[in-house]
C-alpha positions, -999 to 999 in steps of 0.1 A, spaced: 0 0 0 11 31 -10 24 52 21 7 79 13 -26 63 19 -16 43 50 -7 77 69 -42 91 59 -57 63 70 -39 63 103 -47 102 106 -85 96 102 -86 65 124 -67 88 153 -85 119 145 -119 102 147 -109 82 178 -99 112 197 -136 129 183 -153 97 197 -134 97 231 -143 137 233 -181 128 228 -184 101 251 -165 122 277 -190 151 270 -217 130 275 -206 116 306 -197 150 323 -218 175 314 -244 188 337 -280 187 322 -298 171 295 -300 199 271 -258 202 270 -252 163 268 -273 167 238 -237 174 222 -220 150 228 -235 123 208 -243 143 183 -214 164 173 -184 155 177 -192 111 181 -203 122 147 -173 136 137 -155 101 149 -178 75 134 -173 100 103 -137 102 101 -132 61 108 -155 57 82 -136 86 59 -104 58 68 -123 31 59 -132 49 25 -105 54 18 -81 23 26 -109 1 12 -110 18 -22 -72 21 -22 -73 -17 -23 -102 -21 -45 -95 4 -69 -121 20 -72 -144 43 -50 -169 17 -24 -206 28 -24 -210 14 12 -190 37 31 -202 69 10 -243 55 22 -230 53 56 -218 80 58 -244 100 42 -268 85 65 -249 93 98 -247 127 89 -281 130 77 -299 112 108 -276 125 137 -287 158 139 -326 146 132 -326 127 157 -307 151 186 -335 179 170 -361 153 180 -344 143 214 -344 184 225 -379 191 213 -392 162 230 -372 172 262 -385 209 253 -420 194 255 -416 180 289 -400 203 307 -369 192 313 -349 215 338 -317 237 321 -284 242 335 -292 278 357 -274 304 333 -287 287 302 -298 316 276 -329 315 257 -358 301 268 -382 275 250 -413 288 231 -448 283 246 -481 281 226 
């Protein structure tokens, strides 16, 4: 394998490990529901992304040619992450979930 490809491999794998580990640490720390929204949803998606980007890419490296599965999953992560956390905070929204004190912006009432 070319060692070009091998190093960008390695820097997605590492890059979207360290996004992953930041998530999951953001969702385990962070005070209130609205703020471990985040964690999930941004920057776990920014791991799963970039070890899927590696997989992209050493897969079609070896294939030689671009591999359809990858491009759908990652289409679909992105597309269904932030759907779902947009569902999640409306349906906390909707019950009344308490906010961090200091939080700004307060949710819309009917």
């Amino acid at each position: 394998m070319d060692i070009l490809i091998e190093w960008l491999v390695a820097i997605f794998v590492v890059v979207g490990g360290i996004f992953a580990l930041i998530g999951s640490i953001g969702l385990a720390r962070l005070p209130d529901f609205y703020t471990r929204l985040h964690g999930p949803t941004k920057a776990t998606t920014l791991g799963v992304g970039g070890t899927i980007i590696a997989s992209l890419l050493f897969f079609s490296w070896q294939e030689r040619g671009l591999q359809l599965h990858e491009v759908l999953i990652t289409l679909f992560l992105f597309i269904t992450a932030p759907v779902s956390a947009h569902m999640l905070a409306k349906a906390a929204m909707h019950r009344d979930l308490k906010r961090m004190k200091g939080t700004q912006g307060k949710p819309w009432k009917q």
